[in-house]
TIFI-630564 format. One record per residue (C-alpha): residue number from 1; residue in three letters; x, y, z. Coordinates in nm, 4 decimals, padded with zeros to 6 digits. Example, Ala and Ser with C-alpha at 12.3 -4.5 7.8 and 13.67 -1.06 7.14 Angstrom:
# TIFI-630564
   pos   code       east      north         up
     1    ALA    01.2300   -00.4500    00.7800
     2    SER    01.3670   -00.1060    00.7140
END
This chain:
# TIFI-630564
   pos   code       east      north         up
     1    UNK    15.2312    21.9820    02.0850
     2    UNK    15.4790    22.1315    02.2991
     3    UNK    15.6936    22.2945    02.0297
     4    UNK    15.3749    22.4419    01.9302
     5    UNK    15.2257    22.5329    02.2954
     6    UNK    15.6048    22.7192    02.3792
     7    UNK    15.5721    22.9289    02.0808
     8    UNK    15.2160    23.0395    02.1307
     9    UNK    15.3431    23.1297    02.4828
    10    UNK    15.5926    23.3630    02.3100
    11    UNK    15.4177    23.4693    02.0860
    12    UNK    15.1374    23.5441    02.3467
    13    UNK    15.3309    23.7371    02.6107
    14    UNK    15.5004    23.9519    02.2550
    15    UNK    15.0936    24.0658    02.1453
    16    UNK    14.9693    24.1111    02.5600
    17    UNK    15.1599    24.4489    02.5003
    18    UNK    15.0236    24.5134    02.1520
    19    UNK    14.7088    24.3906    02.0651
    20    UNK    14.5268    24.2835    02.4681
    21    UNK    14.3081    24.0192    02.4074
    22    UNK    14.4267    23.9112    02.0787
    23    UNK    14.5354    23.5183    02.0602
    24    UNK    14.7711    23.4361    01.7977
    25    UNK    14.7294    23.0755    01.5791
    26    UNK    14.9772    22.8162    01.4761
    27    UNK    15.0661    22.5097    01.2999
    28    UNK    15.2844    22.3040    01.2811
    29    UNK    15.4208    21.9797    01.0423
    30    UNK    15.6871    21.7593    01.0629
    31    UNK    15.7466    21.5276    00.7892
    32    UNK    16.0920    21.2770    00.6695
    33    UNK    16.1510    21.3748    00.3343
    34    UNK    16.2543    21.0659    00.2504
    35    UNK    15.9660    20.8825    00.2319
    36    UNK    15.7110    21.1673    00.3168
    37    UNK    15.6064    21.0441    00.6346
    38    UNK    15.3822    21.2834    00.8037
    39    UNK    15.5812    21.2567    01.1597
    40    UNK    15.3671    21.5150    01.3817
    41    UNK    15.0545    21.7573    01.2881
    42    UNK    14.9423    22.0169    01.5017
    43    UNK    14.6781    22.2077    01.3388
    44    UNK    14.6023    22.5168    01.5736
    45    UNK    14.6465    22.6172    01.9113
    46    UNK    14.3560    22.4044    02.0768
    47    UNK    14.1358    22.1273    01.8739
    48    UNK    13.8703    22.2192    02.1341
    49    UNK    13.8092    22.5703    02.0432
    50    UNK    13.8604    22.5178    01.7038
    51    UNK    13.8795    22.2065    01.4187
    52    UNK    14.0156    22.3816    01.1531
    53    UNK    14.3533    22.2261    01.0431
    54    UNK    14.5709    22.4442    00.9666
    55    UNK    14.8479    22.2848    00.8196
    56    UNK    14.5897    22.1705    00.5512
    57    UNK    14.3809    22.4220    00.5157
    58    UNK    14.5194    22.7632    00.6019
    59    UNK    14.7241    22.9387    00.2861
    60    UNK    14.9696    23.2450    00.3581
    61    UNK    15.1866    23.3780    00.1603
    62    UNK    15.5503    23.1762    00.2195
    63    UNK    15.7056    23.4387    00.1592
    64    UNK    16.0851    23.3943    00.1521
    65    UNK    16.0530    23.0239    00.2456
    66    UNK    15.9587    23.0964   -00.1590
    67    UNK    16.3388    23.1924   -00.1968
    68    UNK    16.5431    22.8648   -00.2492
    69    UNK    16.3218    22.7773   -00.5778
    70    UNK    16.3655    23.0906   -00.7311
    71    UNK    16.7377    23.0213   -00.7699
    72    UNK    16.6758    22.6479   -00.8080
    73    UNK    16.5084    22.7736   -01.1208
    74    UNK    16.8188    23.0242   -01.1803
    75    UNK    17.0175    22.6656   -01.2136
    76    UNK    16.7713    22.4949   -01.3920
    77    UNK    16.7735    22.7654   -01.6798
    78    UNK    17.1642    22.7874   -01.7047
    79    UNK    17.1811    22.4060   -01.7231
    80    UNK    16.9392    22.4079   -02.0404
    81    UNK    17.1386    22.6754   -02.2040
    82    UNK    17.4911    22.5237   -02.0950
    83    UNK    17.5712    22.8961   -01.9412
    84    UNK    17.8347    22.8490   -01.7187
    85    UNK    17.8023    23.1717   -01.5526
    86    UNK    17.5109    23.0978   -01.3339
    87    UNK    17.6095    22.9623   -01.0000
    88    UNK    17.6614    22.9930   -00.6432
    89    UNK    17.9382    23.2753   -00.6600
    90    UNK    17.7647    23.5061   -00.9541
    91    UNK    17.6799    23.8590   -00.8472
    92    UNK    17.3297    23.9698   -00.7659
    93    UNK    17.2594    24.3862   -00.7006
    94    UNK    17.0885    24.4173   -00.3587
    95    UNK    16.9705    24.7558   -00.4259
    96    UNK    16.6221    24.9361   -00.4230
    97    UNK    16.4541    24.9245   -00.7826
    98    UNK    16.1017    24.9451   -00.9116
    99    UNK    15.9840    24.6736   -01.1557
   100    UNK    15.7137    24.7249   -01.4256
   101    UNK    15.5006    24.4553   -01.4998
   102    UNK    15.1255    24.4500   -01.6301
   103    UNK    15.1493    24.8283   -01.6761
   104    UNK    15.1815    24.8761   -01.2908
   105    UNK    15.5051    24.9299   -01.0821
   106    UNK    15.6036    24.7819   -00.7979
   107    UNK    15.8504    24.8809   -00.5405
   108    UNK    15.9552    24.6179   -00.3128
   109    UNK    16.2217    24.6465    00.0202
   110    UNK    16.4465    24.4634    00.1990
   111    UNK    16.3296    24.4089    00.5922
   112    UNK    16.6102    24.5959    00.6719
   113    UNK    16.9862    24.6529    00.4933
   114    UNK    17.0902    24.6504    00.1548
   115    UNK    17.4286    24.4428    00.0670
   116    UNK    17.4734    24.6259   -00.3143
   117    UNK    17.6809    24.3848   -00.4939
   118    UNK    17.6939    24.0202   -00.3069
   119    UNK    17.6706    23.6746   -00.4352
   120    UNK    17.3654    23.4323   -00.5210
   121    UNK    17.5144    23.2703   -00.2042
   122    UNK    17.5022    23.5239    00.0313
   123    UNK    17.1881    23.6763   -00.1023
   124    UNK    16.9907    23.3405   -00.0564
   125    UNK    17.1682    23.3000    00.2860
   126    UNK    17.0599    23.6652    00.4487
   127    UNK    16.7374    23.6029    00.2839
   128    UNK    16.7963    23.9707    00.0837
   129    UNK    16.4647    24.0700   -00.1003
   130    UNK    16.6543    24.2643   -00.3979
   131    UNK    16.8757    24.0236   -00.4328
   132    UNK    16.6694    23.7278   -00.4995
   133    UNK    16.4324    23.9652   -00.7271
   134    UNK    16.7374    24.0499   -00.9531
   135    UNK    16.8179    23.6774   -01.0131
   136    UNK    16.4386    23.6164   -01.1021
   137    UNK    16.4553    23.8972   -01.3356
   138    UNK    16.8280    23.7399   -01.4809
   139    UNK    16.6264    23.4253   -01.6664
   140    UNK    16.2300    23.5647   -01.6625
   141    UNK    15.9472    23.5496   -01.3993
   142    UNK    15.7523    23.3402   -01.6111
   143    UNK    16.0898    23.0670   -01.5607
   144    UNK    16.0336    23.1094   -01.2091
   145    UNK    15.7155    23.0527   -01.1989
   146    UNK    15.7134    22.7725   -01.4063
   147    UNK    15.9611    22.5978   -01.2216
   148    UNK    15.7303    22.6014   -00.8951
   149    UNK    15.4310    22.4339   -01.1474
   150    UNK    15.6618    22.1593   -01.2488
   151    UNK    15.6656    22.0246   -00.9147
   152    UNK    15.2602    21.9946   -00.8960
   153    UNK    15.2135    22.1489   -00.5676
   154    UNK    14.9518    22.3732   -00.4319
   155    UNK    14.7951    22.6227   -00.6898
   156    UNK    15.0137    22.7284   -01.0010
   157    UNK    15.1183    23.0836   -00.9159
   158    UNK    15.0547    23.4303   -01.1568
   159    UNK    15.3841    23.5185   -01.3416
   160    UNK    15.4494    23.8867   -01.1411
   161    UNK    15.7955    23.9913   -00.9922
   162    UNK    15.6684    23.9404   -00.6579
   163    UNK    15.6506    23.5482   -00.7053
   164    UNK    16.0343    23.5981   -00.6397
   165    UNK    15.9310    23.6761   -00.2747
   166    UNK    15.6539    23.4131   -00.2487
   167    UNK    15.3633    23.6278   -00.3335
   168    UNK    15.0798    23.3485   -00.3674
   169    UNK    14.8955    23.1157   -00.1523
   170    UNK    15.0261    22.7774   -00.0339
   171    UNK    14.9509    22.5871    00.3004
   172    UNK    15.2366    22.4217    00.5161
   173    UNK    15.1416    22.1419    00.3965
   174    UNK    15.1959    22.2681    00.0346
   175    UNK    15.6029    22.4199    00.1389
   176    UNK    15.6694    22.0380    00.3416
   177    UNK    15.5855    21.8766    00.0432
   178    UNK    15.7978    22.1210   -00.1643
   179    UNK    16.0822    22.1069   -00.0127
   180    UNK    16.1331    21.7116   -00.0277
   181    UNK    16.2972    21.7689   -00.3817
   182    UNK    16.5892    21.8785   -00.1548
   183    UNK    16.6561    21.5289    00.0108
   184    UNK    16.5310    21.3427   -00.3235
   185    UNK    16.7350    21.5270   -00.6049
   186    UNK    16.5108    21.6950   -00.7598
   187    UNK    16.2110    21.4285   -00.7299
   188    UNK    15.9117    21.5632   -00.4983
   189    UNK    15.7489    21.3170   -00.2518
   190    UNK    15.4245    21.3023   -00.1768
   191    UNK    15.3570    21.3362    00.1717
   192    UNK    15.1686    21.1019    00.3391
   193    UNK    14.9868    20.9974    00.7432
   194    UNK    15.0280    20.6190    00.5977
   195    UNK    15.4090    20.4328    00.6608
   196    UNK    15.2622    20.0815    00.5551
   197    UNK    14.9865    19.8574    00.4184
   198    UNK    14.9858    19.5186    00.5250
   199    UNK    14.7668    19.2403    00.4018
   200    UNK    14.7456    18.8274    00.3551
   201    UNK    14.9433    18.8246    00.0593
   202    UNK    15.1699    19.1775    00.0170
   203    UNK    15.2649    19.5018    00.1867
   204    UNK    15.2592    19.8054    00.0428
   205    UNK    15.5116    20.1081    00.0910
   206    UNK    15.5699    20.4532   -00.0999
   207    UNK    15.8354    20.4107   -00.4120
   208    UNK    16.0274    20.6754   -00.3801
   209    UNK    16.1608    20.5024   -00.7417
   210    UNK    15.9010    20.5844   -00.8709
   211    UNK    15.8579    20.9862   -00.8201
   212    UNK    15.8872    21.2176   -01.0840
   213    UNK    16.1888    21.3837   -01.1283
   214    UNK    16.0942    21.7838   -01.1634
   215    UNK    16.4565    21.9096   -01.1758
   216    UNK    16.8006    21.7840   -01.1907
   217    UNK    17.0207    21.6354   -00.8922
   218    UNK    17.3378    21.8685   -00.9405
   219    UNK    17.0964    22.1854   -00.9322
   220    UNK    16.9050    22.0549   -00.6329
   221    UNK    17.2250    21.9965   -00.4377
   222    UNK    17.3262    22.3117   -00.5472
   223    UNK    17.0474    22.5245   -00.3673
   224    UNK    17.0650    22.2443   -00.1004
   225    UNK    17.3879    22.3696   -00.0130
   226    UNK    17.3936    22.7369   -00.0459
   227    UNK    17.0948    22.7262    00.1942
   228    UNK    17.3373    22.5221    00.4693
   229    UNK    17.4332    22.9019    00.4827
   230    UNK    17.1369    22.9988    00.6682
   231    UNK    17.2493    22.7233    00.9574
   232    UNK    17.5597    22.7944    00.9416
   233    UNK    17.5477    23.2031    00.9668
END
């Protein structure tokens, strides 16, 4: 509640010279992704003045919270074809294109630089638009896009370029589930409000044995990694 209360007071005193009047909206979930223990929900700015959960119920666009699973995907694909080409270091163009797709064309842009030539690493790491496009574009959209259905979260996405930069409709929920395959190695963990179930005769606890593996350890730890980047730059 606090985390959540300080950033509306940002966020608040950034809009009073914008938009006066306007109140901004949060949410907010914590989760181990480990076991998928639901640790803290906050699910708008006041519970009196509104009920609607947020974290549940409210689906954005993630945007480039999107990114690490389009080059998770990127792995995936090179491991099925044994391409040893594919990886961390491999070159990406971070330049402006235009992409045809469903006899439309789209023209997408960074926020604000463009690198030209950089690595999967560093394009993943400054969160470059172009950059992560290209790499989608390197195995197929529909790849991508399949990837994100394999792991059975929110609704399966439309195969266009701009799934690349999150393009669809997910809650927070949705991403906090998601991005448990990073801790599990490649298995996604349901999240859940419930740590135990205790009875006469047994308890009960989530299996994390028992998850569904939706893509391989090495390429998990791989993305894992190159987004340590982010922290660390």
């Amino acid at each position: 509640l606090d985390a959540v209360r300080d950033g509306l007071a940002d966020v608040d005193a950034l809009l009073a010279g914008r938009h006066p009047g306007d109140q901004a909206q949060a949410a907010l979930i914590a989760v181990d992704p480990r076991n998928g223990e639901i640790l803290a929900m906050v699910g708008g700015r006041s519970y009196n003045q509104s009920q609607f959960n947020r974290v549940i119920a409210a689906r954005r666009h993630p945007g480039s919270v999107f990114k690490p699973f389009v080059f998770l995907a990127a792995f995936e694909f090179a491991a099925e074809a044994d391409r040893s080409d594919l990886t961390p270091a491999s070159i990406t163009v971070d330049a402006p294109a235009t992409f045809a797709f469903d006899q439309q064309l789209w023209t997408p842009r960074n926020f604000d630089v463009y690198d030209g030539e950089i690595t999967w690493r560093r394009a993943l790491t400054m969160s470059r638009n172009l950059g992560t496009i290209r790499v989608g574009e390197t195995i197929g959209f529909e790849r991508v896009a399949d990837q994100w259905r394999a792991l059975g979260v929110g609704p399966p996405p439309q195969t266009f370029p701009s799934i690349t930069l999150g393009a669809f409709d997910l809650s927070p929920f949705d991403v906090a589930e998601a991005y448990t395959l990073f801790t599990n190695g490649g298995r996604v963990h349901p999240l859940t409000a419930i740590q135990r179930v205790d009875t006469p005769d047994r308890q009960w606890r989530p299996d994390v044995a028992s998850l569904t593996r939706v893509a391989r350890a090495d390429t998990t730890f791989l993305v894992t990694n190159m987004m340590r980047g982010v922290l660390d730059e």
